[in-house]
C-alpha positions as CSV (number, residue, x, y, z in Angstrom):
1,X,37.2,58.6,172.7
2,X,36.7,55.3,175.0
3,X,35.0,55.1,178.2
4,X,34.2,51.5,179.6
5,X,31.8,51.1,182.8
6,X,30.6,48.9,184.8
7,X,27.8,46.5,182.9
8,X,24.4,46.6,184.5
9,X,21.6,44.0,183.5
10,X,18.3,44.7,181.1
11,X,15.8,42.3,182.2
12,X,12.1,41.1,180.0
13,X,8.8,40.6,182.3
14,X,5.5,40.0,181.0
15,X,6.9,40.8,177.5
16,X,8.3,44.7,178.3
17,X,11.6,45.7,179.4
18,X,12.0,46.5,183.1
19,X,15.4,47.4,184.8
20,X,16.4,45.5,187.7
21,X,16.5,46.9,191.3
22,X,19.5,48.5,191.5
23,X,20.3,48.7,188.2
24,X,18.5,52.1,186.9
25,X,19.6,54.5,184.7
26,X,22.0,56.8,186.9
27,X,22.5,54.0,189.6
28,X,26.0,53.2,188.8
29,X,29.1,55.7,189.7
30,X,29.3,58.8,187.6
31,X,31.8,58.9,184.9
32,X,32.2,61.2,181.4
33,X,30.1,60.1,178.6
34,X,31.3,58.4,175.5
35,X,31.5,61.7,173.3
36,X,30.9,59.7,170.0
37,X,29.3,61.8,167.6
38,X,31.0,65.2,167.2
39,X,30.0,65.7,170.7
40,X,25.9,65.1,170.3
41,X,25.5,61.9,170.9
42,X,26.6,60.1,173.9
43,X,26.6,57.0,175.9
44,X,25.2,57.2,179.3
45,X,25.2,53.4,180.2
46,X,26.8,49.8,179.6
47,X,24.4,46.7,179.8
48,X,23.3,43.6,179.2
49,X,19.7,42.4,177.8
50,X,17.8,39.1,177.7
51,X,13.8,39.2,176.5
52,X,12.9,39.9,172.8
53,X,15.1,41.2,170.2
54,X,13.9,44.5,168.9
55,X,16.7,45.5,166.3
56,X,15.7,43.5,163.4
57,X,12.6,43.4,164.0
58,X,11.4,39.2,164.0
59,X,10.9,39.3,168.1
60,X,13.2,36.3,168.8
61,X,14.7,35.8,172.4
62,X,17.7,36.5,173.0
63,X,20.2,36.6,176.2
64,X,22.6,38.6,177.6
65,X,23.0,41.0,174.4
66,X,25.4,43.9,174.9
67,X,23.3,47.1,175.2
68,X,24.1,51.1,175.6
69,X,22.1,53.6,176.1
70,X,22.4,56.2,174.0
71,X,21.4,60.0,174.3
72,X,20.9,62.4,171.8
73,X,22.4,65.7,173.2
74,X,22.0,68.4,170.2
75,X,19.2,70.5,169.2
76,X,18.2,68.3,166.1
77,X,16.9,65.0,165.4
78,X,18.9,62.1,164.8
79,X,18.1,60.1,162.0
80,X,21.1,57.5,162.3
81,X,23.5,56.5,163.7
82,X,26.3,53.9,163.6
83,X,28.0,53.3,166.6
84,X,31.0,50.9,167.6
85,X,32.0,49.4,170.9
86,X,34.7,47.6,171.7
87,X,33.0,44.3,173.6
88,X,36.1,42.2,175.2
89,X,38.5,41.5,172.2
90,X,35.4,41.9,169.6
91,X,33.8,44.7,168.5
92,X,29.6,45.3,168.3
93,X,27.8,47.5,165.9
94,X,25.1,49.9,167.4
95,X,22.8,51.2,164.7
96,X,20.8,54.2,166.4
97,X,17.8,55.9,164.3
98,X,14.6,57.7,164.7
99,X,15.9,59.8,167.8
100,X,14.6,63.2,169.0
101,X,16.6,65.9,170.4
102,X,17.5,65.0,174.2
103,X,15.8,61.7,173.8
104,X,17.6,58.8,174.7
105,X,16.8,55.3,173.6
106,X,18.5,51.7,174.6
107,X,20.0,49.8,171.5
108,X,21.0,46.7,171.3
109,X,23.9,45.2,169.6
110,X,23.0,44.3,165.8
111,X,23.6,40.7,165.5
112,X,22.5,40.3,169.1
113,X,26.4,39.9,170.5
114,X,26.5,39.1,173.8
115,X,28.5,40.4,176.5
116,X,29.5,39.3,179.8
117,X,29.7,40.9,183.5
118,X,33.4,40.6,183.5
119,X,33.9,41.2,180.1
120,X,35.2,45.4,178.8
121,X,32.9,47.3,177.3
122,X,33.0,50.4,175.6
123,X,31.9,52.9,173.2
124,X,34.3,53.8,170.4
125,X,34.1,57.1,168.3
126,X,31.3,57.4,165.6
127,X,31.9,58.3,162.0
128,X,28.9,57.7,160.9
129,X,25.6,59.9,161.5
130,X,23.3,62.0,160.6
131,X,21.4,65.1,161.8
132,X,17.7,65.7,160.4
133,X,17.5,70.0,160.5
134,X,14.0,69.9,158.5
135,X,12.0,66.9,161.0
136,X,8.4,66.9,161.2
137,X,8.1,66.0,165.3
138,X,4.5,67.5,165.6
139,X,2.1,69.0,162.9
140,X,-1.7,70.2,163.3
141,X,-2.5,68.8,159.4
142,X,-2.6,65.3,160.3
143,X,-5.1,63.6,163.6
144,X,-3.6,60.1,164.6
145,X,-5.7,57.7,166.8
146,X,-5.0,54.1,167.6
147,X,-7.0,51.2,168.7
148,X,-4.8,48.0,169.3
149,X,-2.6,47.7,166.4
150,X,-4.2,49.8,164.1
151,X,-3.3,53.6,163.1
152,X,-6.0,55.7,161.7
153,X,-4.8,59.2,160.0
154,X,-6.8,62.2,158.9
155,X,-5.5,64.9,157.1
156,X,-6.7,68.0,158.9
157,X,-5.6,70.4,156.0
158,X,-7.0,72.1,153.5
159,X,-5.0,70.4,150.5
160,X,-3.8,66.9,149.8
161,X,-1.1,65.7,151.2
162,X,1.3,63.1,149.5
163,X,3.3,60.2,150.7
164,X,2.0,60.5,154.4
165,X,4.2,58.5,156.5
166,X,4.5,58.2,160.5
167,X,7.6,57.1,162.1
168,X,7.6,55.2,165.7
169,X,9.1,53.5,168.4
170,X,8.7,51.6,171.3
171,X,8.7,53.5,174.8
172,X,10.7,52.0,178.3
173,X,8.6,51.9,181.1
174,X,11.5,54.5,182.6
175,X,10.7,57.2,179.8
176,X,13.7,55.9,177.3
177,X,13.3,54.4,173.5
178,X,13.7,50.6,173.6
179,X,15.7,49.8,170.2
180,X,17.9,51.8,167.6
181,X,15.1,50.3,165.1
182,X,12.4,53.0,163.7
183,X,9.3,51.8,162.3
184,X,6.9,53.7,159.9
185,X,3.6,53.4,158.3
186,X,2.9,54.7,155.0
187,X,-0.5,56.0,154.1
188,X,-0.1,57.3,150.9
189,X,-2.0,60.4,149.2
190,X,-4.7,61.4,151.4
191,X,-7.2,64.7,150.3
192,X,-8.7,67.3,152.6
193,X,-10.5,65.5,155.2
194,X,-9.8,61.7,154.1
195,X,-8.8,59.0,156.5
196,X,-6.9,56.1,156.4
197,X,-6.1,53.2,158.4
198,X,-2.9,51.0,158.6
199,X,-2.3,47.5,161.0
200,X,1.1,47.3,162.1
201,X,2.4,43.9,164.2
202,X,4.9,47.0,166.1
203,X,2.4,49.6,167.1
204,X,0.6,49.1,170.7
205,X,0.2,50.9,173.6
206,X,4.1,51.7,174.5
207,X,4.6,52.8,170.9
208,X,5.4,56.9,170.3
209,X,5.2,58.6,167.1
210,X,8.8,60.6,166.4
211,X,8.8,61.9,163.3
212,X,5.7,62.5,160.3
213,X,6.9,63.0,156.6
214,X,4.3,64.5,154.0
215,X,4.5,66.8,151.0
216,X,2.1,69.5,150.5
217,X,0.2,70.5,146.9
């Protein structure tokens, strides 16, 4: 299924994504969704980024980048995605991960394609994806703090817990993801009570934890 829209703009100020005046989520004239993923997963809205490149993860700028935001519709969590988009006579890649049930997060276009105001845009059907049923999104065994960029865990149970890892993202200032990319910290093994701590370049103040993976003993 193909809807195009009209192509807002994603601006960068002071380092953080902000959406122009005008140009918020729900600002442009209502159409159907992009259905592209056996009807869960939709596109809401067409734009364009400049400001730092999320997706692979090195921080570079980048301008005008295509950019769709993508909603999660089901009752499970997303753990990827591939989505395609038809962007003038090329196509993009959108590669979506890490997303909760009715979250919705702004991805750019993998290799930073660019796209421009005149140009079509639009969201092609998905093949590729995969629902998580079993998702850790909150548990009482682990604590998590953060000061800066470091994570401290403690296991809260009363048995070890192995291969403790915490997958995060980066928040929008208007409540949405910013980047298909998921991030995660490992912290091992940890017994009854133990703590660790991990520094991560990602993790700040507009970062959100969506998903925690241990095994129990």
């Amino acid at each position: 299924m193909r809807r195009s829209k009209r192509i807002s703009t994603l601006c960068l100020l002071a380092g953080w994504l902000f959406l122009c005046g005008g140009c918020a989520p729900g600002s442009e004239k209502a159409e159907p969704p992009a259905i592209t993923a056996s009807g869960n997963l939709e596109c809401v809205q067409y734009s364009s980024f400049s400001g730092t490149f999320p997706e692979d993860g090195s921080g570079r700028q980048v301008n005008n980048v295509a950019a769709i935001l993508v909603h999660n519709s089901s009752a499970e969590f997303l753990d990827y995605a591939k989505v395609s988009c038809a962007i003038g006579n090329e196509s993009g890649t959108f590669l979506v991960t890490g997303l909760p049930p009715g979250a919705m997060a702004w991805v750019l276009e993998r290799d930073a394609k660019t796209v421009e105001a005149d140009e079509d845009f639009a969201a092609l059907q998905c093949r590729e994806y995969s629902f998580r049923q079993d998702a850790v999104m909150a548990t009482d065994k682990l604590a998590v703090s953060a000061s800066g960029n470091t994570v401290t865990v403690s296991n809260q149970s009363g048995q070890t817990l192995h291969n403790v890892c915490l997958y995060y993202k980066s928040v929008h200032e208007d409540g949405h993801y910013f980047g298909g990319i998921t991030y995660m910290l490992s912290f091992g093994d940890l017994d009854p009570g133990e703590t660790a701590q991990k520094q991560s370049s990602h993790y700040g103040a507009q970062s959100q934890i969506v998903r925690y993976s241990f095994q129990e003993s």
